[in-house]
NUKOL-716442 format. One line per 5 residues: their letters; for each residue x, y, z of C-alpha. Coordinates in Angstrom, 3 decimals. Layout:
<recs>
A> X,Y,Z; ...;
</recs>
This chain:
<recs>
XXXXX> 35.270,48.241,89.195; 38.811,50.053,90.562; 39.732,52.616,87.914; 43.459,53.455,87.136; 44.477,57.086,87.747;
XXXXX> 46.958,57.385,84.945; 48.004,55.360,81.994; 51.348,54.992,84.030; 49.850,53.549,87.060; 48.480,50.970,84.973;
XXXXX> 51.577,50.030,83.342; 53.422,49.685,86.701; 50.805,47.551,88.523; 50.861,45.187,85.285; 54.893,45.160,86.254;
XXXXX> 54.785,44.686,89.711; 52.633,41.843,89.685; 54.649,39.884,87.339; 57.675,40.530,89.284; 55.697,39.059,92.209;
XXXXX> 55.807,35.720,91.089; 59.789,35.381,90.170; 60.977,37.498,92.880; 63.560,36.039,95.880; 62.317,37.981,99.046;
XXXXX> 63.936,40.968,98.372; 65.036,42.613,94.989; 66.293,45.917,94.016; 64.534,47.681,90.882; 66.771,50.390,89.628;
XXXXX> 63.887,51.240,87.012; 63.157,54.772,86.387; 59.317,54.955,86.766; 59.074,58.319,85.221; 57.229,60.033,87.761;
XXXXX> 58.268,62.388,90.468; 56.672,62.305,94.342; 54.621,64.786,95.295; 56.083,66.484,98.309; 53.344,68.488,100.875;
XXXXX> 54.663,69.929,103.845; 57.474,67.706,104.485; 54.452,64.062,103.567; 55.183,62.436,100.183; 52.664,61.058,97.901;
XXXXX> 53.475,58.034,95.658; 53.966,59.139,92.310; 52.407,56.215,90.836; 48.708,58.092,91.363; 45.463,56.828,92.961;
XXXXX> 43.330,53.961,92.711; 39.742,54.791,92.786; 37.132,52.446,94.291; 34.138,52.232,92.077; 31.819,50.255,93.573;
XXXXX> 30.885,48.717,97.101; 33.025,45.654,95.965; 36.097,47.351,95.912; 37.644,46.894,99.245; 41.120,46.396,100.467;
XXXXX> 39.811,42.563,100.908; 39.269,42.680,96.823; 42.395,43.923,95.697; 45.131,41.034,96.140; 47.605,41.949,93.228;
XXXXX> 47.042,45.364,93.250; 49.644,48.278,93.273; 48.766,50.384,95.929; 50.147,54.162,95.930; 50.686,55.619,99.821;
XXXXX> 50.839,58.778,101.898; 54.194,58.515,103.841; 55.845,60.653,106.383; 58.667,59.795,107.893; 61.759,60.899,110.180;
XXXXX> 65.069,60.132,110.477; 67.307,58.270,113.473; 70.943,58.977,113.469; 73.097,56.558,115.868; 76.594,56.855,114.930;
XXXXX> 79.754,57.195,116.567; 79.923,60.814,115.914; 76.440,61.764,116.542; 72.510,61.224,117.497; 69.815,62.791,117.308;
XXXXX> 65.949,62.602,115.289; 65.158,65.174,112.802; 62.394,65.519,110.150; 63.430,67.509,107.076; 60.849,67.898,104.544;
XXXXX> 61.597,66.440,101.397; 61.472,63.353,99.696; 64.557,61.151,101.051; 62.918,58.137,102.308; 59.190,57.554,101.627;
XXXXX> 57.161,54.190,100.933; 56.687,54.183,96.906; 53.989,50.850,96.580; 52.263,48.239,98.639; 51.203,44.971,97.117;
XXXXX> 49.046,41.884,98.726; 49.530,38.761,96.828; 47.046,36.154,97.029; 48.937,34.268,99.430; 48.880,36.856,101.936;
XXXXX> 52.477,37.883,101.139; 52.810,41.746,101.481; 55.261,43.247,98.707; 56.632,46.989,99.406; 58.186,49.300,97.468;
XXXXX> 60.998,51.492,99.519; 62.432,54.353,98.147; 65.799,55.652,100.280; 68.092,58.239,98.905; 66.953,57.880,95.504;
XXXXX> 67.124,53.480,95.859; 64.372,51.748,95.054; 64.529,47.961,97.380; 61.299,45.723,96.813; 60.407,43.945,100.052;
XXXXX> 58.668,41.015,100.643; 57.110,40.213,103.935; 55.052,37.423,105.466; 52.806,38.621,108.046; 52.491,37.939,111.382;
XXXXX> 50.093,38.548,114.459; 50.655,41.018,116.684; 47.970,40.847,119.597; 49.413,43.398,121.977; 48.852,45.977,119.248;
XXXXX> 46.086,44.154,117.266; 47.861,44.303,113.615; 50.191,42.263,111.363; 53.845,42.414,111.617; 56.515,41.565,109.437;
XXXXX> 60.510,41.903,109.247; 62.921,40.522,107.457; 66.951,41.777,106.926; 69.256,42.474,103.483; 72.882,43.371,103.020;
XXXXX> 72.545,44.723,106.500; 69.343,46.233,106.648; 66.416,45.314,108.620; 63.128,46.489,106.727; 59.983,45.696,108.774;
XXXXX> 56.163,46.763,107.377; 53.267,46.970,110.499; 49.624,47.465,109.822; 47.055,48.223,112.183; 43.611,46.940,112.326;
XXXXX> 42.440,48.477,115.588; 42.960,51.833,117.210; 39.899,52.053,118.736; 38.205,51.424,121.712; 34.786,49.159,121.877;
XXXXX> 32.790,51.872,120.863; 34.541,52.695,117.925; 35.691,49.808,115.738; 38.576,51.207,113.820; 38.870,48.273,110.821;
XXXXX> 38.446,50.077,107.546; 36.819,48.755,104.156; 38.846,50.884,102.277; 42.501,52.565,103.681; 45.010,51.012,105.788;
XXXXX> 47.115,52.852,108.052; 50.385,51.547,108.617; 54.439,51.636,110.117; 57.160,51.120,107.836; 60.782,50.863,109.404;
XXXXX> 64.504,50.656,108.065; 67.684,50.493,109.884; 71.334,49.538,109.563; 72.867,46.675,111.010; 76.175,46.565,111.580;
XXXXX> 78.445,43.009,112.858; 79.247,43.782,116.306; 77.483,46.520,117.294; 74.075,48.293,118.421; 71.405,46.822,115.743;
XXXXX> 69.963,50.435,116.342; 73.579,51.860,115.252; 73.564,53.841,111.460; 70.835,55.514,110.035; 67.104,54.545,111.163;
XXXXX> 64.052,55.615,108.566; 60.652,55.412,110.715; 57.800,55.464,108.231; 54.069,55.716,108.938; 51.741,56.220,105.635;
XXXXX> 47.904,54.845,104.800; 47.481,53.717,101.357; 43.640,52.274,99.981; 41.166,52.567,97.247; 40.600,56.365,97.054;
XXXXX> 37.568,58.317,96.561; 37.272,60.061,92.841; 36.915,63.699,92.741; 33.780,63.402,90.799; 32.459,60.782,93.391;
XXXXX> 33.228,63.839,96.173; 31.718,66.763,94.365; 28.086,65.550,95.174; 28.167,64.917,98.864; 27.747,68.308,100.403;
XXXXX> 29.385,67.809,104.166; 30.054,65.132,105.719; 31.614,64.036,109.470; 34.207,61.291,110.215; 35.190,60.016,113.648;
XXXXX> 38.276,57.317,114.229; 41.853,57.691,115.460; 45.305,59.096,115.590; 48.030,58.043,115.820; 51.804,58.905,116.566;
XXXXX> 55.615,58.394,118.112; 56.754,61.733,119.962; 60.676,61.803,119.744; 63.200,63.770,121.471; 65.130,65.714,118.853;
XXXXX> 68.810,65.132,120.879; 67.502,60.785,121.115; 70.030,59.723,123.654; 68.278,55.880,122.861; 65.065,54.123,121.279;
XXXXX> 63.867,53.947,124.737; 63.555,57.029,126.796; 63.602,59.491,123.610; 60.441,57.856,121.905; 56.496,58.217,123.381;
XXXXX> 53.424,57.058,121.723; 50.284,59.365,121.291; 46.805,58.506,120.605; 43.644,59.675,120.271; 39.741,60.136,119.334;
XXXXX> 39.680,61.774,115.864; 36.640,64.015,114.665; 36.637,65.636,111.154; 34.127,68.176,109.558; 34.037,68.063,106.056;
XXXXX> 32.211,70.384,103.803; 32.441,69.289,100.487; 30.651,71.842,98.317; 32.781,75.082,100.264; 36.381,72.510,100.081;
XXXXX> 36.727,73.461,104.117; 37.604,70.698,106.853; 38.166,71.114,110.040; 38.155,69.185,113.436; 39.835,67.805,116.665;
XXXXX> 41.675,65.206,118.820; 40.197,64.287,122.244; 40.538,61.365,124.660; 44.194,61.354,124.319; 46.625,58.745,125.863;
XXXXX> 50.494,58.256,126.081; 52.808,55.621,126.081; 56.217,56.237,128.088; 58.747,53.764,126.609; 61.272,55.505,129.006;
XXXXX> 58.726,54.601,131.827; 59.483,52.128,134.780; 55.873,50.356,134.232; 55.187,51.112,130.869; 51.322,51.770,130.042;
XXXXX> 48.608,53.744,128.138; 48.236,56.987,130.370; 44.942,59.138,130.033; 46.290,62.414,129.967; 43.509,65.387,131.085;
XXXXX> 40.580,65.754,129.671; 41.276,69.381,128.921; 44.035,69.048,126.348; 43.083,68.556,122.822; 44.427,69.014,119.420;
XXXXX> 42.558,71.681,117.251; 42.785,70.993,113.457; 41.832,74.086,111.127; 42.399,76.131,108.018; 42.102,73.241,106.095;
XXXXX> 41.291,72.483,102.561; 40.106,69.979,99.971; 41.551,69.765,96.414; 41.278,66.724,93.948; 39.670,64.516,96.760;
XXXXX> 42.621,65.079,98.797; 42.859,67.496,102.028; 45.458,69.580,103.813; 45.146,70.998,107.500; 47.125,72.894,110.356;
XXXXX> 46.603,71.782,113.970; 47.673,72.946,117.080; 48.213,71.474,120.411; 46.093,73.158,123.330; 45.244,73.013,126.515;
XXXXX> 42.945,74.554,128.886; 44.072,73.382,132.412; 47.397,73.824,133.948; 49.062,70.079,133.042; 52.864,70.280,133.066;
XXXXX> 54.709,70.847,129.334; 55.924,66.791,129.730; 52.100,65.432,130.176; 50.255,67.671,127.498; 50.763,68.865,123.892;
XXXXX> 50.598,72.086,124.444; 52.747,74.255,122.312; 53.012,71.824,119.106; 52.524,72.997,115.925; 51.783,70.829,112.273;
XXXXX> 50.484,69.455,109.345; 48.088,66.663,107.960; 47.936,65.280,104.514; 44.859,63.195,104.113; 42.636,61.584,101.458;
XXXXX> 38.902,60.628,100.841; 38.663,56.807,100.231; 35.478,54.322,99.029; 33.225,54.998,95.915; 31.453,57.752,97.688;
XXXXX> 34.119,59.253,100.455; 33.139,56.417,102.981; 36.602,56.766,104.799; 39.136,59.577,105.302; 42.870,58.368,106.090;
XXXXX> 46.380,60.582,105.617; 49.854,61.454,107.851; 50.381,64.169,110.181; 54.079,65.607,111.771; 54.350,68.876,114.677;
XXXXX> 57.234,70.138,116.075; 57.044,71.930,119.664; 60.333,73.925,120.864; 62.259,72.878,124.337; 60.226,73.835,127.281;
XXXXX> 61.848,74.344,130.963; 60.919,70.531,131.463; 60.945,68.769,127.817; 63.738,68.524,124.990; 62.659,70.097,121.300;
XXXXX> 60.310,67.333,119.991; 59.092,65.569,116.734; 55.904,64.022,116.101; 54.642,62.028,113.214; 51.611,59.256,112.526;
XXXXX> 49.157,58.542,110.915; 45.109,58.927,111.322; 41.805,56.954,109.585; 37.875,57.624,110.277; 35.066,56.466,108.963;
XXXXX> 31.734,59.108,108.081; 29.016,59.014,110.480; 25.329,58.981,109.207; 23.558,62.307,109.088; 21.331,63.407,111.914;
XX> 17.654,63.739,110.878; 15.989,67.177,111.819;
</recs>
């Protein structure tokens, strides 16, 4: 059966679901929850604390009604009169508080900008060209949309997940008259599931995940959506050893999207350029990590990754670590041929069976 974390997650989940049922669309909920986020490294974690899978039946397909407490990471899109430009300061300013599926298939989440909580309900949608659900909807001149993906694999590597979601949250200004892109723009990605308990993790010695990354590249001085945004994906391996509290791994296979491209398409970039995750560490079934962009052939700055730098925040999810899921952001400085960029996304794997001797 799922097991609270706290006494206060409990009590919110009991609230959120009966505000489900007498909500409008969207409501705002001034309520103090009485909890503070935990900021790492610029990613926020929900303050309303974990909910821990206890059995096999516990899957994100079981848990209709259920608060929900994500990893977010985020940056922020100015487009005003005076100004634009992307940055990605790391504190706690806009971040994804709760997500909710009601048994009708309505997806409630919890937004928290500039200290405002808005509760956001969306009806899904499908989105084949990027094989996940989609919804939008606008208030007092917002547009909040909520995007989860199902796939980010490749035939060999079915990236559905029993137990964490990864997903894109979005909110933007609108103003009468002008650019809908005009104001301030949150971009959101976070994963939120049914999380692994630490005493569940102790036991398993090490383990090895494979899935996928994912991420937007953004110019820091974003002349437009268009040709200051790229997408970045890739074939994610992770090496956990639970008894030490080490994990380490890599990126391969990676592709880019061009927005600002003619004929936009997935590119393979070379096979030689990688990222290299180390130094990382697991606390509390939850794991941080450094990575580093690399790259062993001679691809120009504008086709590689070399020279970024970052974080990951991730989690262990399923009764017995079945799934690992979190956020990652970088940062790499102007080169002779690219502007200073951003990067931010989010990654999911699932832990292969061990190889006999």
């Amino acid at each position: 059966m799922l097991n609270a974390a706290t006494g206060v997650t409990r009590t919110v989940s009991a609230l959120a679901l009966a505000g489900v049922g007498l909500s409008a669309c969207i409501h705002d909920d001034s309520t103090d929850r009485g909890a503070e986020p935990l900021v790492v490294s610029g990613f926020v974690a929900s303050p309303l604390g974990p909910r821990y899978a206890g059995g096999g039946e516990d899957s994100l397909e079981s848990v209709d009604g259920l608060v929900l407490s994500p990893l977010s990471v985020r940056v922020e899109r100015v487009y005003a009169e005076d100004g634009r430009g992307v940055s990605s300061p790391p504190d706690d300013i806009a971040y994804i508080e709760s997500v909710l599926r009601t048994s009708t298939g309505t997806y409630v989440v919890n937004y928290v900008i500039d200290g405002e909580r808005t509760s956001v309900d969306f009806d899904m949608e499908e989105l084949v060209s990027y094989d996940s659900l989609f919804g939008r909807t606008t208030h007092d001149n917002h547009a909040y949309g909520f995007q989860i993906y199902r796939d980010l694999g490749g035939n060999d590597d079915p990236a559905p997940r029993d137990y964490v979601a990864t997903a894109r949250f979005f909110t933007f200004e609108r103003r009468p008259g002008v650019s809908p892109y005009d104001g301030t723009v949150y971009e959101m990605f976070g994963t939120y599931g049914l999380r692994t308990s630490p005493e569940s993790l102790s036991p398993l010695g090490s383990a090895s995940y494979e899935g996928n990354m994912f991420g937007n590249v953004w110019d820091v001085d974003d002349p437009n959506r268009n040709t200051g945004l790229d997408l970045l994906r890739g074939t994610l391996t992770l090496d956990a050893n639970l008894d030490s509290g080490d994990i380490g791994g890599e990126v391969r296979n990676l592709r880019r999207f061009d927005y600002g491209a003619e004929d936009r398409a997935w590119e393979d970039l070379a096979d030689t350029i990688s990222i290299e995750i180390g130094s990382g560490t697991i606390e509390q079934g939850r794991f941080a990590a450094t990575w580093e962009g690399r790259d062993s052939g001679d691809a120009p700055a504008q086709d590689s990754v070399r020279g970024f730098t970052g974080n990951m925040l991730g989690e262990f999810y399923g009764p017995a670590g079945e799934e690992v899921g979190g956020v990652w952001r970088g940062h790499r400085d102007a080169t002779d041929t690219t502007p200073e960029q951003l990067i931010n996304g989010f990654f999911s794997g699932g832990r292969q069976p061990e190889t006999k001797q």
